[in-house]
C-alpha positions in Angstrom: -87.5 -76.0 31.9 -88.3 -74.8 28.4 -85.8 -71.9 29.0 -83.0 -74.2 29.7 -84.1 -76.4 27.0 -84.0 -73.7 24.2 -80.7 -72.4 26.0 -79.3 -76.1 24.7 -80.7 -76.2 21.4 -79.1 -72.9 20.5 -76.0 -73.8 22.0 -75.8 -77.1 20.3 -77.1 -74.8 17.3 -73.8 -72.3 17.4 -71.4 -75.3 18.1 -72.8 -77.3 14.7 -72.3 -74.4 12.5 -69.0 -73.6 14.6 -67.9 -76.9 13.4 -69.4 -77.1 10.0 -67.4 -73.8 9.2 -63.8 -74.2 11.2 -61.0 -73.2 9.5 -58.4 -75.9 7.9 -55.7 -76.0 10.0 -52.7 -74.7 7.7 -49.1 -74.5 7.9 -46.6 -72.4 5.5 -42.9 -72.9 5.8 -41.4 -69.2 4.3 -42.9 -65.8 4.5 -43.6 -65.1 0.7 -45.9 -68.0 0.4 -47.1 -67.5 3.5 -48.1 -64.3 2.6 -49.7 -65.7 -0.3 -51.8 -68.6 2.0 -53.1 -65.7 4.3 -54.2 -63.6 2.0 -56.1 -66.7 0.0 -57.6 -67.6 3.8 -58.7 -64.3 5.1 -61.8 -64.1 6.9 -61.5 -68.2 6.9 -58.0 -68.7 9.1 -54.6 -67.8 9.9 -51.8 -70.0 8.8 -49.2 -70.7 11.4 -45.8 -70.2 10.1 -42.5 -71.8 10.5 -39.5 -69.8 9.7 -40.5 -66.7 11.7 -38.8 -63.3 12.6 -35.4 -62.8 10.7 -34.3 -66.5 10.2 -33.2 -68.0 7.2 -34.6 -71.3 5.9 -31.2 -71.8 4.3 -30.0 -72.3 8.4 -33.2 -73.0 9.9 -33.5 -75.9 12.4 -36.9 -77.3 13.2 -38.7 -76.5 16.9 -40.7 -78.7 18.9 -43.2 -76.4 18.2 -42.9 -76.7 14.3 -43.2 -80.0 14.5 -46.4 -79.7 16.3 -48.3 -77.6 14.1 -47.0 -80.3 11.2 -48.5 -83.0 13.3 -51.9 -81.3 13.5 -52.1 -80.0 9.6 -54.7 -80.5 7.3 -52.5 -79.2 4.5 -48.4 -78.0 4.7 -47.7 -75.6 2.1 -43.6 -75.2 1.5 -41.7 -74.6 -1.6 -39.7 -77.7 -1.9 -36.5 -79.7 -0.4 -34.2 -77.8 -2.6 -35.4 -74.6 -0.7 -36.5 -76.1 2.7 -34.6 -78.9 2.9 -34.7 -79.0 7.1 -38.3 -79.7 6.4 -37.8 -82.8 3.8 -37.3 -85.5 6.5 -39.8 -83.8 9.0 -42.5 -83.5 6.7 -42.4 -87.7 6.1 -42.7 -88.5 9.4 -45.3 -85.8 11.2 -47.5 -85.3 8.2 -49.3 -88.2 8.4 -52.7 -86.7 8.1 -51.6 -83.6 6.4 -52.1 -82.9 2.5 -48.5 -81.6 1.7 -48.1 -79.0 -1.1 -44.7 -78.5 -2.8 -45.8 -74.9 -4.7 -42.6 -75.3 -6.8 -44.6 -77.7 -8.6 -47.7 -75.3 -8.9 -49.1 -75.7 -12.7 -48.2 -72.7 -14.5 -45.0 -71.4 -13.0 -41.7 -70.2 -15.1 -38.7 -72.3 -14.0 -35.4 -70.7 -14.5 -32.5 -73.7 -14.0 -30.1 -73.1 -10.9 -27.0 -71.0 -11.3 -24.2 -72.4 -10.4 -21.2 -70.2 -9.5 -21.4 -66.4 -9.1 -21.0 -64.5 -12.5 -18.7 -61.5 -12.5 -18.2 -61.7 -16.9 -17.9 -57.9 -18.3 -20.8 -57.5 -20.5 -19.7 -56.6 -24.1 -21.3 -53.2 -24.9 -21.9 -53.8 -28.5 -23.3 -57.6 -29.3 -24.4 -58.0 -25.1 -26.4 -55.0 -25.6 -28.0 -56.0 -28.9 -29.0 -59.3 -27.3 -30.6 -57.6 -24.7 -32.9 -55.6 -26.5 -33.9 -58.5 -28.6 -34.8 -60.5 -25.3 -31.8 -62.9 -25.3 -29.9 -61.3 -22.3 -31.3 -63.8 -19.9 -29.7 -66.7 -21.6 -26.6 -65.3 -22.6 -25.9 -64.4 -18.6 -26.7 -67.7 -17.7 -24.0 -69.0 -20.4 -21.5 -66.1 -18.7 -22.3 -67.6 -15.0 -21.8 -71.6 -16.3 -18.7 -70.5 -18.3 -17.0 -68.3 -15.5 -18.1 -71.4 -12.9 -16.6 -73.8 -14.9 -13.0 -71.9 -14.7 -13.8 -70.7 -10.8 -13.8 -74.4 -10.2 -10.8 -75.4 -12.5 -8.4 -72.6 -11.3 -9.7 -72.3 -7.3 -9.4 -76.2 -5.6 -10.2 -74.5 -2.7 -12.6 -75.1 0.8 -15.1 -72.6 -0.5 -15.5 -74.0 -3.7 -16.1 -77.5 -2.9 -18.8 -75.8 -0.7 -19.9 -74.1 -3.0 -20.6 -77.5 -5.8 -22.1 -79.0 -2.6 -24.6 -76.0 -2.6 -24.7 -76.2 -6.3 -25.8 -80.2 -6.3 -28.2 -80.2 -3.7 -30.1 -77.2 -6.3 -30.1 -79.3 -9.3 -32.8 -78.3 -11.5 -34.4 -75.3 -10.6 -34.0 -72.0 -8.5 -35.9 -72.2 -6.0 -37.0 -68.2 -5.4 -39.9 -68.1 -8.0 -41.8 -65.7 -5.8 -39.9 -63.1 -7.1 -41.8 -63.4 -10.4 -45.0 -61.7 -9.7 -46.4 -64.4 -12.3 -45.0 -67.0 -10.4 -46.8 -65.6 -7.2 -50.5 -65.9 -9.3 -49.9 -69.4 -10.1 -49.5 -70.5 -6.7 -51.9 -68.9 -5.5 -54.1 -70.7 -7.9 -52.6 -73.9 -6.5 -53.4 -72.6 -3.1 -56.9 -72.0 -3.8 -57.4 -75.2 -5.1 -56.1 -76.8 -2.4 -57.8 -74.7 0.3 -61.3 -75.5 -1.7 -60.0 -79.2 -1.6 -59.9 -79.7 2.1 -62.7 -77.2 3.0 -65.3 -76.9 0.0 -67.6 -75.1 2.7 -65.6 -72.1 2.5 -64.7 -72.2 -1.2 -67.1 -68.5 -2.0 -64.5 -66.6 0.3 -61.4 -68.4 -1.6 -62.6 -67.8 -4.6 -63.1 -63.8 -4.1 -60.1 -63.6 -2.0 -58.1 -65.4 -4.9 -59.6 -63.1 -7.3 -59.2 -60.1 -5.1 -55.1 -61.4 -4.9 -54.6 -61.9 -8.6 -55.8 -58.1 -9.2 -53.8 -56.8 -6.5 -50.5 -58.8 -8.2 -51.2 -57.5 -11.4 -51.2 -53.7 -9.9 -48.1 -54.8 -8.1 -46.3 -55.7 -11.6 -47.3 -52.8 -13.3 -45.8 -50.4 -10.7 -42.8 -52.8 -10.3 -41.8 -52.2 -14.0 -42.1 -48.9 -13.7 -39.9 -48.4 -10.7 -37.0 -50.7 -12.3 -37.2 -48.8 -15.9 -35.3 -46.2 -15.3 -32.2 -48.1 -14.5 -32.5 -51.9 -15.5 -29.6 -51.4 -17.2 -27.0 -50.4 -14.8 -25.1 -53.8 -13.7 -25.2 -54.7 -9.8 -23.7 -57.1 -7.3 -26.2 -59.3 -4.7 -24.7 -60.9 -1.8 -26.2 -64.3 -3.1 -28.3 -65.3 -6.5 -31.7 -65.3 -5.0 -32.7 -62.6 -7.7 -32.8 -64.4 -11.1 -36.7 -64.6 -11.4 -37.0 -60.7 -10.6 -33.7 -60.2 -12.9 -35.4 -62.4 -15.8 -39.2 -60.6 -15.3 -38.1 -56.9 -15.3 -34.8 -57.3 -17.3 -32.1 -55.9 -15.3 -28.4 -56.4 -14.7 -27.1 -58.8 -12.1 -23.5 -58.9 -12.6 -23.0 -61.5 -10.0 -23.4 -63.2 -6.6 -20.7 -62.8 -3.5 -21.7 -66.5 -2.4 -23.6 -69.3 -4.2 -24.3 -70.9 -0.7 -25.5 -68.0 1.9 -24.5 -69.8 5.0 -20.7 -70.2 3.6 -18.9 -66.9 3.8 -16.5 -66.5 0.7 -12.8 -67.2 1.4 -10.3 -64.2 1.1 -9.1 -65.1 -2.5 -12.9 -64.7 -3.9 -13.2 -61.8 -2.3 -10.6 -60.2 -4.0 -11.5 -61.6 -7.0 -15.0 -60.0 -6.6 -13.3 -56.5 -5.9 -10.9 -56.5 -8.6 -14.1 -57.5 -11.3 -16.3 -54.5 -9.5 -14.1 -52.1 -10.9 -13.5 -53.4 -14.0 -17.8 -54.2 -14.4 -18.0 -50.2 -13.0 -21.0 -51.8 -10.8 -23.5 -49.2 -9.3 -24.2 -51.6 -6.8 -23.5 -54.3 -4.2 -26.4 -55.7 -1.8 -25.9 -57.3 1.4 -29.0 -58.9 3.0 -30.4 -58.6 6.4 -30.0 -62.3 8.0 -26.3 -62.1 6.6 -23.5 -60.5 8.1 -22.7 -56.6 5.7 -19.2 -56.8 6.6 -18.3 -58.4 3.3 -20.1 -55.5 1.5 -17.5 -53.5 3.0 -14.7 -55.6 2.4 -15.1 -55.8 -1.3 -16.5 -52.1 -2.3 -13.9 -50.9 -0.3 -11.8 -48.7 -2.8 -14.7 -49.0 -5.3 -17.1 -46.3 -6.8 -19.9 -49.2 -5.9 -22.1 -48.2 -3.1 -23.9 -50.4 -0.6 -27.8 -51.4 -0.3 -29.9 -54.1 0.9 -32.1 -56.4 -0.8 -34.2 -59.2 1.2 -36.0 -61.7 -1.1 -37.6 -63.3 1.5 -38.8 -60.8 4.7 -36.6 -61.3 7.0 -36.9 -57.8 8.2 -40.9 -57.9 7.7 -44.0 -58.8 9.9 -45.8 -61.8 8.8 -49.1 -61.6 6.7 -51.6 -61.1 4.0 -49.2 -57.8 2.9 -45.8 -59.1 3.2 -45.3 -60.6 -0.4 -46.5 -56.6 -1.9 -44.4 -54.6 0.9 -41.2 -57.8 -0.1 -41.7 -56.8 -3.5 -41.5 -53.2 -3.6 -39.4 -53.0 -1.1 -36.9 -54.7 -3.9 -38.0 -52.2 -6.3 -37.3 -49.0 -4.7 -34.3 -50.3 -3.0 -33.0 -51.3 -6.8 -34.2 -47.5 -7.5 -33.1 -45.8 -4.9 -29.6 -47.1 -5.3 -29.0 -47.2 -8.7 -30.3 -43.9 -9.3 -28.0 -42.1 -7.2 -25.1 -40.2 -7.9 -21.7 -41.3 -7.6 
C-alpha cells in the first residue's frame, strides 16, 4: 500500500512540475522570424510554423491545419498584413485567446518606405558616386525608383501596371522584409523575448541567455556579412523583385532594379524588354531569379547581355526550418552576391 501510495505522489509530483513548466504554445507565420522565435525558445519549445517548405506568403492560402494551431496559440508571431496579408482576416477570428505579435512594429527597428516601381535609372558616375561615399546613395535610389515609377505609370496604361499600383497600395508605408537588416533581426528578437517572458515568466532564465546568446551570434553574422559584400558593393545588380532594400541600405550596395514589384504577377512582354534594353545600358553584373518563382524570365531578359544569372532567396524557401535558418538565409545572400559579382565576364 505504501508502495502504490508513494508511486502516486511522485507521479502527481512529475505531472505538477510538467505543467508548472510547459512550453507556450507558439506560432510563427514566415521562416526568418521563425528562425528567430526558435532560437529565443530553445530548450523551452518548438514553434509550429505556417508557411512551410518552398511557399511564398505572397501566394499562400491558409490550411485547416493553420488554422488550428492559431486556434490553440498562446502568442502568433507574424510580420504584418502588408507581408501576410492571407493571415489578416484569420488571425481576427481564430486568435481569440492568442496574444498576436506584429514584429513590424518591434521597438527599435529601421523602417525603409515601400518602393514603388522597379528602378532601372543609370547611375551618374561622377555626382552618384560622390553621394554614395558621403552616405546619401540610399536616398538618392529611392528618388530614381519614384521618378522612373512615376513615368512607367504615365507612359505604360497597361494590365501589368495597374497590377503593379495594386501591389504598390496594399504596401503603403513600409517594406515589409526588415529581416534582411541584421539590426532589424536583434530588435525583434528583443520583442520576442519580451513577449515569450510575458506569457511564461517561469521560463524567462532560458529566454534571457538564449536572447543574449542570439544577439552575439547576429553581431558575428554582420561582421562577416560586411566583409563578404566589400569587395563588390559597388557593382550594380538586377533582383527578380525588391525584397532586398534593407540588406541594400545596411551593407551599401547596388540594386539597379526589380523585374516585378508584385512577385505573383509575371511582367508583360513590353517590361521585359524594357528591362533588357536598360541591362545593357546599366552594364549589370547581375540578375537574380528566386527559388519559389519561375527563372525563365532571367533568361528572357539577360538573353544577349553580358549579365549572368544567380539566385537570391530572402526568405528560405529552399531551407529547413529552425533556430539556424535566419544565419544560413543570410549568408547564403552574401556569398551568392560574392560569388556572382566576383566573377569574370
Amino acid at each position: 500500500m505504501k508502495s502504490v501510495t508513494a508511486a502516486l505522489l511522485a507521479s502527481a509530483t512529475l505531472f505538477a512540475a510538467a505543467d508548472a513548466m510547459a512550453a507556450p504554445q507558439v506560432v510563427v507565420s514566415i521562416k526568418p522570424i521563425h528562425s528567430l522565435v526558435a532560437a529565443v525558445m530553445e530548450g523551452v519549445g518548438e514553434p509550429k510554423l505556417i508557411v512551410e517548405g518552398a511557399a511564398s506568403p505572397h501566394t499562400y492560402t491558409m490550411k485547416p491545419s493553420n488554422a488550428r494551431a492559431i486556434q490553440d496559440a498562446d502568442l502568433v508571431f507574424w510580420i504584418g498584413p502588408n507581408m501576410e496579408a492571407f493571415l489578416d482576416k484569420p488571425l481576427d477570428a481564430l486568435s481569440k485567446s492568442a496574444t498576436v505579435v506584429a514584429l513590424g512594429d518591434a521597438p527599435g527597428l529601421q523602417k525603409l518606405p515601400f518602393r514603388e516601381g522597379g528602378a532601372f535609372e543609370a547611375h551618374d558616375d561622377g555626382d552618384a558616386h560622390e553621394a554614395h561615399e558621403a552616405g546619401d546613395h540610399g536616398a538618392e535610389h529611392a528618388e530614381a525608383h519614384d521618378d522612373h515609377a512615376g513615368e512607367d505609370a504615365h507612359q505604360h496604361e497597361t494590365h501589368e501596371a495597374h497590377a503593379e499600383h495594386d501591389h504598390a497600395h496594399s504596401h503603403e508605408g513600409f517594406d515589409t522584409h526588415m529581416w534582411l537588416d541584421p539590426m532589424n533581426a536583434k530588435a525583434m528578437a528583443k520583442e520576442i523575448e519580451a513577449k515569450l517572458i510575458a506569457v511564461d515568466p517561469e521560463n524567462i532564465a532560458v529566454y534571457n541567455k538564449n536572447t543574449l546568446a542570439l544577439l552575439k551570434k547576429i553581431d558575428a553574422l554582420d561582421a562577416d556579412l560586411k566583409a563578404t559584400v566589400e569587395p563588390v558593393k559597388d557593382k550594380p545588380f538586377v533582383v527578380f523583385h525588391d525584397a532586398y532594400q534593407y540588406f541594400e541600405h545596411r551593407y551599401d550596395i547596388r540594386v539597379a532594379g526589380s523585374i516585378t514589384v508584385s512577385p505573383e504577377t509575371a511582367p508583360g512582354a513590353e517590361r521585359l524588354s524594357d528591362i533588357h534594353k536598360k541591362l545593357v545600358e546599366l552594364g549589370a553584373a547581375c540578375v537574380f531569379a528566386e527559388p519559389q518563382f519561375t527563372p525563365k524570365l532571367i533568361k528572357v531578359v539577360t538573353e544577349g547581355t553580358k549579365a549572368r544569372a544567380g539566385v537570391l532567396d530572402p526568405e528560405g524557401a529552399s531551407l529547413k526550418e529552425g533556430p539556424e535558418l535566419y544565419f544560413q538565409l543570410m549568408h547564403n545572400l552574401g556569398n551568392a552576391l560574392s560569388e556572382c559579382l566576383s566573377r569574370d565576364s
